[in-house]
C-alpha positions as CSV (number, residue, x, y, z in Angstrom):
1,X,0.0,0.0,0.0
2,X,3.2,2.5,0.8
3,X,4.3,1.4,-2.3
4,X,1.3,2.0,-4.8
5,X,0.4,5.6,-2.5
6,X,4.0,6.6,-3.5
7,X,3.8,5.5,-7.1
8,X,0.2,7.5,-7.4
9,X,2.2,10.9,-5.8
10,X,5.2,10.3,-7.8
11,X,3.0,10.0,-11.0
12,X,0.8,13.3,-9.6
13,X,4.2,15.2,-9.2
14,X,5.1,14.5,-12.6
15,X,2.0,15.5,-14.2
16,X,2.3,18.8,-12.7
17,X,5.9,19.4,-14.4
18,X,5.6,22.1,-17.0
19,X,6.0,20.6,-20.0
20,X,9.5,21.0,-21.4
21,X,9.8,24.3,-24.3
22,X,10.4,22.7,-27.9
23,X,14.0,23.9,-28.8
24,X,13.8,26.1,-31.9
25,X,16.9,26.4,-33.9
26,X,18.0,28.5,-37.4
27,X,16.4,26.9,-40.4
28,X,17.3,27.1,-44.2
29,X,15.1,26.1,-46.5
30,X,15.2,25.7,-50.4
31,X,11.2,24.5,-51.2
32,X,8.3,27.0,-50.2
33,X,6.8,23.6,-48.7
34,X,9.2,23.0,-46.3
35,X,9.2,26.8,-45.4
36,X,5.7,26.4,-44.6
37,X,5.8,22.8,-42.9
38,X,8.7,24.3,-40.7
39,X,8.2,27.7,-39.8
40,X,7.1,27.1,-36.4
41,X,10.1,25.3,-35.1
42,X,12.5,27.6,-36.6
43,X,13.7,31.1,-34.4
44,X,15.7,31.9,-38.0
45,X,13.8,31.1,-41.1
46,X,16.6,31.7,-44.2
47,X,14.7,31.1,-47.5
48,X,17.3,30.2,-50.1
49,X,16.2,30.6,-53.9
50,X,12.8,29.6,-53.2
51,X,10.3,28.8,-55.9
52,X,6.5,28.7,-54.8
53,X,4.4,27.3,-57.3
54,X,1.6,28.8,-59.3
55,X,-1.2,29.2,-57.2
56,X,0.1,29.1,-53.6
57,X,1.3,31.5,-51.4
58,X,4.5,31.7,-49.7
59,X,2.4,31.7,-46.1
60,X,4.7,32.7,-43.5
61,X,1.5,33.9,-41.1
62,X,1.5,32.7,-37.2
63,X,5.1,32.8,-36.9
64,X,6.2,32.4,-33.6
65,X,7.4,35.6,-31.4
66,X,10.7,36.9,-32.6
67,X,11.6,34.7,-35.8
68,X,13.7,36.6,-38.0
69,X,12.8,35.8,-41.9
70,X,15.3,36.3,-44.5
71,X,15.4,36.4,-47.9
72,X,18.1,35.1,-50.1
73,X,18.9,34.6,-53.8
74,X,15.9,34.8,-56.0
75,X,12.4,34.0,-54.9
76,X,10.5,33.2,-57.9
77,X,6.6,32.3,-58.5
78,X,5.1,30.1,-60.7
79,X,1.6,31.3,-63.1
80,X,-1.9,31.2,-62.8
81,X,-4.6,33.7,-62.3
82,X,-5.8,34.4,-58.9
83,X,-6.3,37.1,-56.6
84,X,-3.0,35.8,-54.4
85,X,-1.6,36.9,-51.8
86,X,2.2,35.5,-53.3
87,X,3.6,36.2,-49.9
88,X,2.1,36.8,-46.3
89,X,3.9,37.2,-42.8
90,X,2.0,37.9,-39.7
91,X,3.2,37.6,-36.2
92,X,4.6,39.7,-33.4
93,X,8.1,41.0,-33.2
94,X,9.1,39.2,-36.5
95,X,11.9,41.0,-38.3
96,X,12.2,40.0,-42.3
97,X,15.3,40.9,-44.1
98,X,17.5,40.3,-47.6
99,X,20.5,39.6,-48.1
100,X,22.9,41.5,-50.4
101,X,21.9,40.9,-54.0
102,X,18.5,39.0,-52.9
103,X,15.6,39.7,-55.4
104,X,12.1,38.7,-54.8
105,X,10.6,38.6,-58.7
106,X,7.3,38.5,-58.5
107,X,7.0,38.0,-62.6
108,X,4.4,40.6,-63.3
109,X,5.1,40.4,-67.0
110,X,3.0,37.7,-67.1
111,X,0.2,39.0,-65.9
112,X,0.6,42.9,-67.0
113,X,-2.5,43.5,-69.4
114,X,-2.6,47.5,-69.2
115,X,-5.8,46.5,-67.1
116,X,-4.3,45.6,-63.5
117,X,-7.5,44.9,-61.5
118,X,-9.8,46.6,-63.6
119,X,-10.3,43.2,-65.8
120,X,-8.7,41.3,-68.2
121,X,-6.4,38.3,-66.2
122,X,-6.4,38.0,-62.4
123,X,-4.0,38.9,-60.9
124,X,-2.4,38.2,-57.7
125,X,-1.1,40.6,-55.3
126,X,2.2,40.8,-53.9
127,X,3.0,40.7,-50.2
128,X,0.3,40.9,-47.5
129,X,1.5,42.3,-44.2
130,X,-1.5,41.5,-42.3
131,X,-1.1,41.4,-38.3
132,X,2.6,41.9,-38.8
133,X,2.8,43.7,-35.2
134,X,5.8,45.1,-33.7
135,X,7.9,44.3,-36.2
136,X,10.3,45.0,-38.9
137,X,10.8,44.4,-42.7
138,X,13.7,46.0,-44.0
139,X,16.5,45.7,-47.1
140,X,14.0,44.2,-49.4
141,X,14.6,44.3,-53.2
142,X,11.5,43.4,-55.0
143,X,10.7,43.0,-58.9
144,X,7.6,42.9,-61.3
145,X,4.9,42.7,-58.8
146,X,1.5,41.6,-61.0
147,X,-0.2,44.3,-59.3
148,X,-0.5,46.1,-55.9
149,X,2.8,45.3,-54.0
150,X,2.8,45.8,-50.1
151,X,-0.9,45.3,-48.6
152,X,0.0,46.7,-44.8
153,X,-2.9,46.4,-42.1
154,X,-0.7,46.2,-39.3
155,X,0.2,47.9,-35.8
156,X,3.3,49.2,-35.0
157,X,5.1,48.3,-37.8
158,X,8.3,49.6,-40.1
159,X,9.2,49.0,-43.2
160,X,13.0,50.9,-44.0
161,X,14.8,50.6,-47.4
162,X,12.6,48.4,-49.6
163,X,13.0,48.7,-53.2
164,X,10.5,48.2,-55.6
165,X,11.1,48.3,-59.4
166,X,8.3,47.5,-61.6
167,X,10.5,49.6,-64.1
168,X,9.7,47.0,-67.2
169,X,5.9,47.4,-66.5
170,X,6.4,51.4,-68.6
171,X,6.9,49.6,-71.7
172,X,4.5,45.9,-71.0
173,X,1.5,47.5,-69.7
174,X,1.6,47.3,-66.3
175,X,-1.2,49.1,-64.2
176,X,-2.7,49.3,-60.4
177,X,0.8,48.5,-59.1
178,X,0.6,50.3,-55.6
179,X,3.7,49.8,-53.9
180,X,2.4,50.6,-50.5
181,X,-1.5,50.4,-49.5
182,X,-2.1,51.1,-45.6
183,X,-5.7,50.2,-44.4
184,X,-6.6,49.8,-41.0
185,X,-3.3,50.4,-39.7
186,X,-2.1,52.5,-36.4
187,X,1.7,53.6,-35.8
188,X,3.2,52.3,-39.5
189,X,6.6,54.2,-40.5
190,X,8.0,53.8,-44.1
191,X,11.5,54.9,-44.7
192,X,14.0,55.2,-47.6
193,X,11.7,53.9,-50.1
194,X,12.8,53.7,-53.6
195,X,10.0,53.2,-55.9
196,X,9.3,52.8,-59.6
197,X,6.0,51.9,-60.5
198,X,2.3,52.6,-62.3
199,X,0.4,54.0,-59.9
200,X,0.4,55.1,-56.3
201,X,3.8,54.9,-54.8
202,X,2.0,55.4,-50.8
203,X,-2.0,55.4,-50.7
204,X,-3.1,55.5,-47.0
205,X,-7.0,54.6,-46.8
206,X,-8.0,54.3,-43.4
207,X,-5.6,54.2,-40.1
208,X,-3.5,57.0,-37.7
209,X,-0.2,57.4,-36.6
210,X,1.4,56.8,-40.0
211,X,5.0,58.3,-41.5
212,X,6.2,57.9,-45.1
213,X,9.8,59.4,-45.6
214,X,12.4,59.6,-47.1
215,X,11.5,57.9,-50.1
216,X,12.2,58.4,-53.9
217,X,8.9,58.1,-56.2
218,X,8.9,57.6,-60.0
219,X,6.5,56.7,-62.1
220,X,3.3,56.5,-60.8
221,X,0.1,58.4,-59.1
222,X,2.5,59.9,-56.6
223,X,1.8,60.4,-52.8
224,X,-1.9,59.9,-52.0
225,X,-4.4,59.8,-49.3
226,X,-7.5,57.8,-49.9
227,X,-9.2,57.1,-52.0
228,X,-11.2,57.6,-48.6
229,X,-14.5,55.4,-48.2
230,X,-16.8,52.4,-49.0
231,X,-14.8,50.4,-46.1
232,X,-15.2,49.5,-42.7
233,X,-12.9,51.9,-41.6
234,X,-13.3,55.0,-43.3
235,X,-10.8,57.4,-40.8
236,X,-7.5,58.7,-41.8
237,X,-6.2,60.7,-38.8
238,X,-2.5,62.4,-38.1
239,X,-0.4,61.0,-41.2
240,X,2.9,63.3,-41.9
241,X,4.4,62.4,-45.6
242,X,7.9,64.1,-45.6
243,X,11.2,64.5,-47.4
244,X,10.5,62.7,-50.2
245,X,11.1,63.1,-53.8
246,X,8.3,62.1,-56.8
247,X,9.5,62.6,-60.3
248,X,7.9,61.5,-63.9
249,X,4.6,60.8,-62.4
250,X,0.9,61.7,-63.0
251,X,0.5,63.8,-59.9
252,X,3.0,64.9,-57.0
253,X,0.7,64.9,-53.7
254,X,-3.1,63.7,-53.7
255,X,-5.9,63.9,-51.4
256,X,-9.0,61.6,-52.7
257,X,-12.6,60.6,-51.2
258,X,-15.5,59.1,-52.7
259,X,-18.5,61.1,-53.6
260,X,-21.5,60.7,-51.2
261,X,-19.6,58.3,-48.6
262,X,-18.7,59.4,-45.1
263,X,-15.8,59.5,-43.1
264,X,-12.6,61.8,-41.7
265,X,-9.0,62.9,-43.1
266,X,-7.9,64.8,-40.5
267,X,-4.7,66.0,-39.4
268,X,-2.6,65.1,-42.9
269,X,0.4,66.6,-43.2
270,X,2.6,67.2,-46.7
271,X,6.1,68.5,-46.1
272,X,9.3,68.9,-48.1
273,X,8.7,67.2,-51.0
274,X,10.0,68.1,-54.4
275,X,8.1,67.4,-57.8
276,X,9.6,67.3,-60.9
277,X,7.7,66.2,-64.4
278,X,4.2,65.8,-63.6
279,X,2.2,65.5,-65.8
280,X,-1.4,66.2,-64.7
281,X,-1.6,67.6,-61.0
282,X,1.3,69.0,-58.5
283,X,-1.3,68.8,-56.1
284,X,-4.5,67.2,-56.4
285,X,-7.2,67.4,-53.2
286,X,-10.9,66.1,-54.3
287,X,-13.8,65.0,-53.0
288,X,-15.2,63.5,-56.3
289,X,-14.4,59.9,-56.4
290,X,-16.9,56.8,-57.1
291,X,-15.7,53.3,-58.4
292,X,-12.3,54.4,-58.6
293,X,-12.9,57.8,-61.1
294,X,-13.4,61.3,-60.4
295,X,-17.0,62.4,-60.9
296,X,-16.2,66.2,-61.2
297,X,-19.0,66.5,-58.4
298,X,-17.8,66.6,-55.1
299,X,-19.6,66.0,-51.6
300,X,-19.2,66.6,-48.2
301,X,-19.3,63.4,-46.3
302,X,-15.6,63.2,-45.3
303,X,-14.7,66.5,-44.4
304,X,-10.6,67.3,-44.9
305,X,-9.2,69.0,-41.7
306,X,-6.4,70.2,-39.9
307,X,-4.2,69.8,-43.5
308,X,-0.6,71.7,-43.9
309,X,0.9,71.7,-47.0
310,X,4.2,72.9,-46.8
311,X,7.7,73.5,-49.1
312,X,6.3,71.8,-51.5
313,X,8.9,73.0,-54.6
314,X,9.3,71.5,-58.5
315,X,8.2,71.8,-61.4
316,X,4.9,70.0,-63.2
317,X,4.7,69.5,-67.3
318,X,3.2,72.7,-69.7
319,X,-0.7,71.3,-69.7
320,X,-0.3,70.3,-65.7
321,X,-2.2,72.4,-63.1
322,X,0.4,73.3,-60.4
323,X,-2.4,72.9,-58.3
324,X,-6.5,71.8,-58.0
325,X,-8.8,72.0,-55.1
326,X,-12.4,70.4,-55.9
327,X,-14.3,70.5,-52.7
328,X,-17.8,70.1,-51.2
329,X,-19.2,73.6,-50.0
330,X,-17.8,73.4,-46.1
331,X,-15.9,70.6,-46.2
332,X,-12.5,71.4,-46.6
333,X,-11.5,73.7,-43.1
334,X,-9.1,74.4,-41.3
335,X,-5.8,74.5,-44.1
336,X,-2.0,75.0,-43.3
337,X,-0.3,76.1,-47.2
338,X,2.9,77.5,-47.2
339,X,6.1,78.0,-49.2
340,X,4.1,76.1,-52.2
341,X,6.5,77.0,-55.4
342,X,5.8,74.9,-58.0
343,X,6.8,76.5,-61.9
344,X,5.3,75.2,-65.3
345,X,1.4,74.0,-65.9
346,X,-1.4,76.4,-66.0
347,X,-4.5,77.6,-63.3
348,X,-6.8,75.2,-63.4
349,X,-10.3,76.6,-64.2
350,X,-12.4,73.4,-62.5
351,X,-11.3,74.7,-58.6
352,X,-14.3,74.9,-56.2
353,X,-14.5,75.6,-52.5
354,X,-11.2,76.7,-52.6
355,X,-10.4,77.6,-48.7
356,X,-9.1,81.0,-48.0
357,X,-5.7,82.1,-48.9
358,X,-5.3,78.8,-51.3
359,X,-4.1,79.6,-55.0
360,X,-5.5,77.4,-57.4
């Protein structure tokens, strides 16, 4: 009876232990299944000329706290059409990285249809960075995206030196490739970007606390807010966009929210950025937009606020307008505009609830 009492403790005691931590050690992989299979066990995750075949993402969501991810050599993806994403990382104190001379080629040539997500093929999107909080992604060089490239609803996340060159989409056809969409986001900081693309090189849409600096823009829709509206979250509150540089591009600095849909952009700030060879607005604020178009009638359901647009300096082409304001009567309040030289273009004549002390 001693015996089995001391057997039943023992066997009590040893139920209680906590159970031991699974050891997780540096990890290189060279298929996008294994990547996958192992991320969990891994503390480093080193993906080495990875291809990830048509249809499948490179899912590197639920990592564990504090894996570092890095890139190296090329990572390639193989065709079909689908929405994507071709890459997605989520977690909590993850830092991804590159090496020197990485590239991640997304091979947008074979999707690029001068369409983008308007029609023609599907196509997927780049690299979702969805719940990637308290983290880092940083050194990334990144080709050819099909469309949009960085999808960021995160929290407290930066993103420092990432290159994006969709450069051989000017001549293919490429279209709709964003290289940073924030949505839903609070405390995001972009720095050092260096951008050439089709279309918006930062477009924040809903979210607070956000910085974009230090970046060089060429080739696309510029540095937008918005388009602002038909989402959950339709707030964009204290973003500064700063020390950057946008050059050969269809507008410099924009401002967009959709016609009869409600909302707030409120304290925006533009600062320090120069513009050289745009070709249809320097600056573009309007509150016109439905499916994706201006309707040249604008409404008054997301009021612009608290806005400073400051040393903004460059130049914009012959049949640019430096500048164009199309607001809802009321709606636009409470403006910052200073040291605004921009040379070349002409007025425009379509300006409407121009607030006071605003040339347009």
């Amino acid at each position: 009876m001693i015996f089995l009492s001391m057997l039943v403790i023992g066997i009590s005691l040893v139920a209680a232990l906590p159970t031991p931590v699974q050891k997780r050690t540096d990890c290189t992989f060279t298929s996008a299944a294994s990547a996958i299979a192992g991320k969990k066990s891994c503390s480093s995750i080193v993906l080495e000329d990875i291809h990830v075949p048509a249809g499948e993402t490179l899912d590197l969501s639920d990592l564990e706290p504090k894996t570092k991810v890095v890139f190296a050599g090329e990572t390639s993806f193989g065709y079909k059409e689908w929405d994507g994403p071709l890459i997605r990382v989520s977690g909590s104190n993850i830092v991804v990285l590159g090496t020197t001379n990485h590239i991640i080629n997304g091979g947008g040539e074979r999707w690029w249809d001068g369409q983008g997500t308007n029609g023609g093929k599907t196509k997927p999107k780049f690299f979702y960075a969805h719940g990637l909080d308290n983290s880092l992604i940083a050194g990334l060089n990144v080709k050819n995206t099909p469309v949009q490239a960085f999808s960021i609803e995160s929290n407290h996340l930066l993103l420092t030196h990432i290159t994006i060159d969709d450069s051989d989409g000017d001549d293919l056809s490429a279209h709709n490739t964003d290289a940073f969409d924030v949505g839903d986001s609070t405390h995001v900081t972009i720095r050092k970007a260096n951008v050439h693309n089709q279309d918006d090189c930062l477009a924040v849409n809903s979210g607070s606390d956000i910085l974009f600096t230090g970046a060089y823009c060429s080739g696309g829709h510029g540095l937008s807010i918005g388009s602002v509206g038909g989402r959950s979250n339709n707030k964009v509150e204290n973003v500064k966009i700063e020390k950057s540089t946008v050059v050969n591009s269809q507008n410099g600095i924009r401002i967009k929210t959709d016609y009869k849909q409600t909302g707030l952009v409120s304290g925006v700030t533009f600062s320090n950025i120069r513009l050289s060879n745009i070709s249809d607005e320097g600056i573009v604020i309007e509150q016109d937009y439905e499916n994706g178009s201006p309707t040249g009638t604008p409404t008054t359901g997301i009021p612009i606020t608290d806005l400073t647009v400051e040393k903004i300096s460059g130049s914009v082409q012959s049949d640019a307008a430096p500048v164009y304001i199309l607001c809802g009567e009321g709606s636009c309040s409470d403006w910052t505009w200073e040291d605004v030289d921009l040379s070349g273009g002409q007025a425009s004549d379509k300006c409407a609830n121009v607030p006071n002390g605003i040339e347009c």
